[in-house]
N, C-alpha and C positions, 0 to 999 in steps of 0.2 A: 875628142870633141869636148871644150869645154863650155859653158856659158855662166852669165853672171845674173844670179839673182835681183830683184830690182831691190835695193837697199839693205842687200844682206850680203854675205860672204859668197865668193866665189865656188861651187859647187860642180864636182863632174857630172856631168851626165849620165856617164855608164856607173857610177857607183853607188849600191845601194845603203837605204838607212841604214839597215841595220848594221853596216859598220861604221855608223856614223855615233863616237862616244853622246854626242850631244843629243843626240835622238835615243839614246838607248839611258840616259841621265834621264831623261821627262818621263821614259815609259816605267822606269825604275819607282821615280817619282810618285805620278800618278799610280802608280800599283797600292804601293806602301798607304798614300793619303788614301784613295780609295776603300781601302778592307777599312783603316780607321774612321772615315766620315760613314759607314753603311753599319756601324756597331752605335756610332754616337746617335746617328739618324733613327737607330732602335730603340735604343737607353734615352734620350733628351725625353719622348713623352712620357713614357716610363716613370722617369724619373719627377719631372712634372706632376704627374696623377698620384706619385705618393709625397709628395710636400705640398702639394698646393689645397686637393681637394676639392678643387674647384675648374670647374667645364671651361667657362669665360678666362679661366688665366690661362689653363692648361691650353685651350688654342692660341692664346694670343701668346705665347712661350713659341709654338710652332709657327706662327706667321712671322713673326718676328727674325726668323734666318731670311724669309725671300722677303721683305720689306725691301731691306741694302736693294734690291735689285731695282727697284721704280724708285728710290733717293738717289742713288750713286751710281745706276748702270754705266750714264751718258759722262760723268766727269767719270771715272773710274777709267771707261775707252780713251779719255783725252790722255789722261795720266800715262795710261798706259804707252801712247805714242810719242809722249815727252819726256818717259825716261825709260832706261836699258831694261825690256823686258823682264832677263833671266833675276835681276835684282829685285824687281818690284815683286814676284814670284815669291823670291826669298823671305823679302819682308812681310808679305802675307801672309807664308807658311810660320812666320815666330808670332805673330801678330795671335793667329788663331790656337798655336801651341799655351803661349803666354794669357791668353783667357779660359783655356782647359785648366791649367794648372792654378788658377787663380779657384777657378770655379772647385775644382779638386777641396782646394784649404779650404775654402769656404762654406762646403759639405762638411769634410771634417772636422771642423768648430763648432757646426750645427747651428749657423749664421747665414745659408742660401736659404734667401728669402724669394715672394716673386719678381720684386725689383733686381737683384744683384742676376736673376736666372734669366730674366727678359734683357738685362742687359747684356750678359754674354752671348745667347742666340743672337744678339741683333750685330755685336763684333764675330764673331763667328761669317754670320751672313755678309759684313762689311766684307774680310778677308778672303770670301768665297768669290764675290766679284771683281773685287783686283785680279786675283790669280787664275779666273775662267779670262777675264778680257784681256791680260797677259800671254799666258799659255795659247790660247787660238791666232793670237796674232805673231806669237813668237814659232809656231811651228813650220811654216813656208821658211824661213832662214836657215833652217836648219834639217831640210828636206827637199832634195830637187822636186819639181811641178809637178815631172810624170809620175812621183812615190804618193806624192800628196796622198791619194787617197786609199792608199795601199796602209802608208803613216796612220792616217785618223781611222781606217778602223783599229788596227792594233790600238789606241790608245783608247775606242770606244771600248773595246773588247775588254780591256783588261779593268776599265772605271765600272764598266754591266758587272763583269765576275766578283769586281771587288767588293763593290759597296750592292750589288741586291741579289747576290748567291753566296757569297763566305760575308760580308760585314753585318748584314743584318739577322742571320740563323747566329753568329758568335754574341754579338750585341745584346741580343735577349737571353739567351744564356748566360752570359758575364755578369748582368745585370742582375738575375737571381743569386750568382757566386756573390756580388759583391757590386754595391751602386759606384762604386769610383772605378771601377777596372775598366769598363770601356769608356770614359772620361780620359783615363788617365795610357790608355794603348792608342786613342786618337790624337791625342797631342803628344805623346814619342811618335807616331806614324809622321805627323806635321814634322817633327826636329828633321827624321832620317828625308824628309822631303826638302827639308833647306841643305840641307848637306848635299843632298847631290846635285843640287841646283847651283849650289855655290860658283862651280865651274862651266858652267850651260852661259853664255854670253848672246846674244842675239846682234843687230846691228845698231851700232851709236846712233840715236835720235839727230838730227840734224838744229848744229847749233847757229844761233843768231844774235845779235847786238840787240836787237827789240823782238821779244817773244809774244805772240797774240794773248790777247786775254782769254783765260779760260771756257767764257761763254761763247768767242769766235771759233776755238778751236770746236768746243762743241757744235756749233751752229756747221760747221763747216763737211762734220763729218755726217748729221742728220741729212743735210743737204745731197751729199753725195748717194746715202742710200736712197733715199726718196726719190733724186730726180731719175736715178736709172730704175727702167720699165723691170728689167731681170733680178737687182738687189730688192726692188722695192717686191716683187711678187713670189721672191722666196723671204723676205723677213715677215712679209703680212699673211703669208701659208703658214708659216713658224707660230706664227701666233694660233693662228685658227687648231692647228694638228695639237699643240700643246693643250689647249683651253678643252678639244675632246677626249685628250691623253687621258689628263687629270681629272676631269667629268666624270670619264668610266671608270677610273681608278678609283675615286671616292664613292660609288657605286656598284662596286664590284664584289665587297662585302655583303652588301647586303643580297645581290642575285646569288651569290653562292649560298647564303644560310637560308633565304626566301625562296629562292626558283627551285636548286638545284638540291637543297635539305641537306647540306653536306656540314660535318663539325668545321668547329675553327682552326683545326689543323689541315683542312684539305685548302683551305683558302692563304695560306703561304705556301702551297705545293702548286698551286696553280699560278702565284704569283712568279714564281718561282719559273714556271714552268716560259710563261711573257720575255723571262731576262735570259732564258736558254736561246730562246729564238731570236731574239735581240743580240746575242753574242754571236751564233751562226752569222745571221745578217751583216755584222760587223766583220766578218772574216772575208765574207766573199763579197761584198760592195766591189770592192774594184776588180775583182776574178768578172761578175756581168758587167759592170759598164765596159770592158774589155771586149768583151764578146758580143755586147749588144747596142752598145755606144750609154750614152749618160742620158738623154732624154727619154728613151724607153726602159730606161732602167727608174727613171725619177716618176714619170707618171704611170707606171708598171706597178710599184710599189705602196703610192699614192694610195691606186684603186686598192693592192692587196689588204692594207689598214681598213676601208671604207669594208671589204669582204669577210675580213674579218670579227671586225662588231658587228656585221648584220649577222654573221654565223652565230656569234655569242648572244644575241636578239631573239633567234628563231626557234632553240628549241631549250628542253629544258634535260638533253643527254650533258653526262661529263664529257665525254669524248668529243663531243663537235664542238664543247666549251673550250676545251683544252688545245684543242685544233685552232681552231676558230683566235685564240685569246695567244696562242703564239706563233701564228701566221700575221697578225699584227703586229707583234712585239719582233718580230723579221722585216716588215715594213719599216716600219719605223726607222729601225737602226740604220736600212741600204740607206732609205731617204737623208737621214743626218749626217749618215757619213758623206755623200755625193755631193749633198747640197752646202756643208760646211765646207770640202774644197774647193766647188766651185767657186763660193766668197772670194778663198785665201786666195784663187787665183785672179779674179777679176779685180781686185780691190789694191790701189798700189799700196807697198808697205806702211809709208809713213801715215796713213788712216787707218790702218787693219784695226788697232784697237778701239778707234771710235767707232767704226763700224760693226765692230763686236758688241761694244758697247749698244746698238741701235737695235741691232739684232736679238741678244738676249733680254733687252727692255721688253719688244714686243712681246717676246716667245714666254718671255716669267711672267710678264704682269698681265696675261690673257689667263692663265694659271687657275688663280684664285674665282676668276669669273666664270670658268667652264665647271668649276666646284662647286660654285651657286645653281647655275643653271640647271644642271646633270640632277642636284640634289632637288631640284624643287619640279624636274619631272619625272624621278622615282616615287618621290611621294604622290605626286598626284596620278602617276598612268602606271605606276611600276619601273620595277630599273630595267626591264627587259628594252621598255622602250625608251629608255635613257640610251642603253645602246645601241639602238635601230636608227632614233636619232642623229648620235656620234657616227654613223656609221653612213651614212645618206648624206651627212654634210660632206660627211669628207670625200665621196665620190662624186657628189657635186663639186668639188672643187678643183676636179680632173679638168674639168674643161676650160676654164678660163688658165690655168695655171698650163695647160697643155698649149694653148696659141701665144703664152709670153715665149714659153721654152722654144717655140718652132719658129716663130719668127726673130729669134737673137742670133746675129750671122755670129758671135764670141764662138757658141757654143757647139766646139768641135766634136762631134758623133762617130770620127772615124774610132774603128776598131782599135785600141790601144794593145799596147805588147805587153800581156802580165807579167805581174809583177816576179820578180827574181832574172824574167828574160832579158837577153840583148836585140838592139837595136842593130843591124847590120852598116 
């Protein structure tokens, strides 16, 4: 039994990724960039707070990676459906290599100033949105439909371990050895990511005698997420889930050293402990929606998030923190994983990347606003109920997001055949 992907290579049915070289080139990939962007992600403030001296640079050095994302999301997704995915990947990957290394001499001169430093975070962040709105929309070509989400968590799995369990403990370490070492292991991480990419091809963009103008392409692909009821209620969830992600995240500090009286080493062990649970999640995403179909597995997990901040809300034990803090970070991941195939599958190829692009727009630039919010109701009620808050929105948001998923006939619930089995 074979079938044809809709704008991609001909793919068997009974054969799995994983011996798919081109699927096992990305995972390679994203392994390698991953441990380097969770060292850099360590080192960048680090290294900011010892040259700058200054509060106001030193964040705007850190804003400055997810800026790209509300400039260039939406042209970024056009890009990305205009020309050969596994390329534009590649160029990203030299792109961000090529300002590590810049940045590198420019330390060692003793000439990174805040300008030369705010401009590389913001190239860094440019090349981070080409090759996220790339990569999402290059992986259905190169992954039959039923792997899809068997596919995205392995690659969730292995970006959690890389970059917030080994990139960020060696980062801050490196960083003491020596300020250029994770600079300069992030951008060889980025070379050995074009390298294997080199031969990763995805499907020819479809050519034309008169190409739409950029703005049409963009307008074309907002349109699409927007006007469907199911695109439009998981990219405006994406938003909401992100904006309380990162609320609690920039609050969670301080309920550790405030609520909980715990040193500053206990609060990377708990962080820690969030991207454990978020790896699991990512392992067995598709083992439940197998067993329990995709909509009960999507607002199942939903609520488990909304459960778990109210558990990190309610008391002031490490254990029902720690519980509580990655029972959500489990949530989370089943959700991204389910609800990112769901996308790759309902969305035809030749829009994947503008709809990537629409997608990530919401989910990054709600980000910065659930940092504000989160931050200005710890200080005025405490962070406890910053995450009581994050925590009651998000099961408040079971319900409406529960009658889009139930009334979309797309959204098939039969029990699927996990992954590695055959189909009779």
């Amino acid at each position: 039994m074979r079938r044809v992907l809709t704008g991609g290579p001909e793919v068997s049915a009974h054969t799995t990724f994983r011996f798919s070289s081109g699927y096992h080139r990305v995972i390679g990939a994203a392994s390698a960039s991953a441990v380097g962007d969770g060292m850099r992600f360590a080192a960048l403030p680090l290294l900011s707070a010892a040259l700058l001296h200054d509060a106001f640079q030193v964040s705007a050095v850190t804003a400055a990676t997810t800026v790209p994302w509300l400039l260039f999301g939406l042209p970024a997704g056009a890009y990305a459906d205009r020309f050969e995915r596994g390329r534009l990947m590649v160029i990203a990957d030299l792109l961000r290599a090529l300002t590590l290394i810049v940045t590198v001499v420019l330390l060692a001169c003793g000439r990174l100033t805040f300008w030369p430093l705010l401009t590389a975070a913001f190239l860094l962040g440019v090349g981070e949105v080409l090759f996220d709105c790339a990569s999402f929309a290059l992986l259905p070509s190169i992954v039959p439909k039923e792997k899809l989400e068997a596919a995205n968590g392995r690659l969730f799995a292995v970006q959690t371990v890389g970059r917030d369990l080994l990139g960020h403990v060696l980062g801050g370490v490196l960083f003491v050895v020596g300020r250029v070492i994770p600079l300069l292991l992030d951008a060889l991480s980025f070379l050995m990511s074009a390298a294997l990419l080199t031969r990763v091809r995805g499907p020819q963009p479809e050519r034309s005698t008169v190409r739409p103008r950029l703005l049409t392409d963009i307008r074309e692909g907002l349109v699409h997420v927007l006007r469907d009821p199911l695109l439009r209620a998981l990219t405006l969830s994406a938003g909401v889930i992100n904006a309380v992600y990162l609320g609690q995240i920039a609050v969670f500090v301080i309920l550790v050293r405030d609520v909980l009286g715990l040193p500053d080493a206990a609060y990377g062990a708990l962080l820690a402990a969030g991207a454990a649970g978020g790896v699991v999640g990512s392992m067995v995403a598709s083992r439940m929606t197998g067993a329990i179909g995709r909509v009960p597995t999507l607002i199942g997990n939903l609520a488990l998030m909304g459960v778990g901040g109210l558990a990190v809300a309610a008391t002031d034990s490490v254990y029902v923190v720690t519980v509580g803090y990655c029972a959500a970070g489990f949530g989370l991941m089943v959700w991204n994983v389910v609800a990112v195939s769901l996308r790759q599958e309902l969305i035809p190829d030749r829009l994947l990347g503008r709809a990537t692009g629409v997608y990530r727009l919401f989910a990054w630039g709600t980000m910065p606003l659930g940092a504000l919010i989160f931050g200005w109701l710890s200080t005025s009620a405490g962070p406890q109920t910053a995450f009581a808050a994050g925590g009651a929105v998000t099961l408040v948001m079971c319900l409406p997001i529960s009658f889009t998923l139930l009334k979309d006939s797309r959204i098939t619930d039969d029990r699927k055949t996990p992954e590695g089995a055959h189909d009779e």
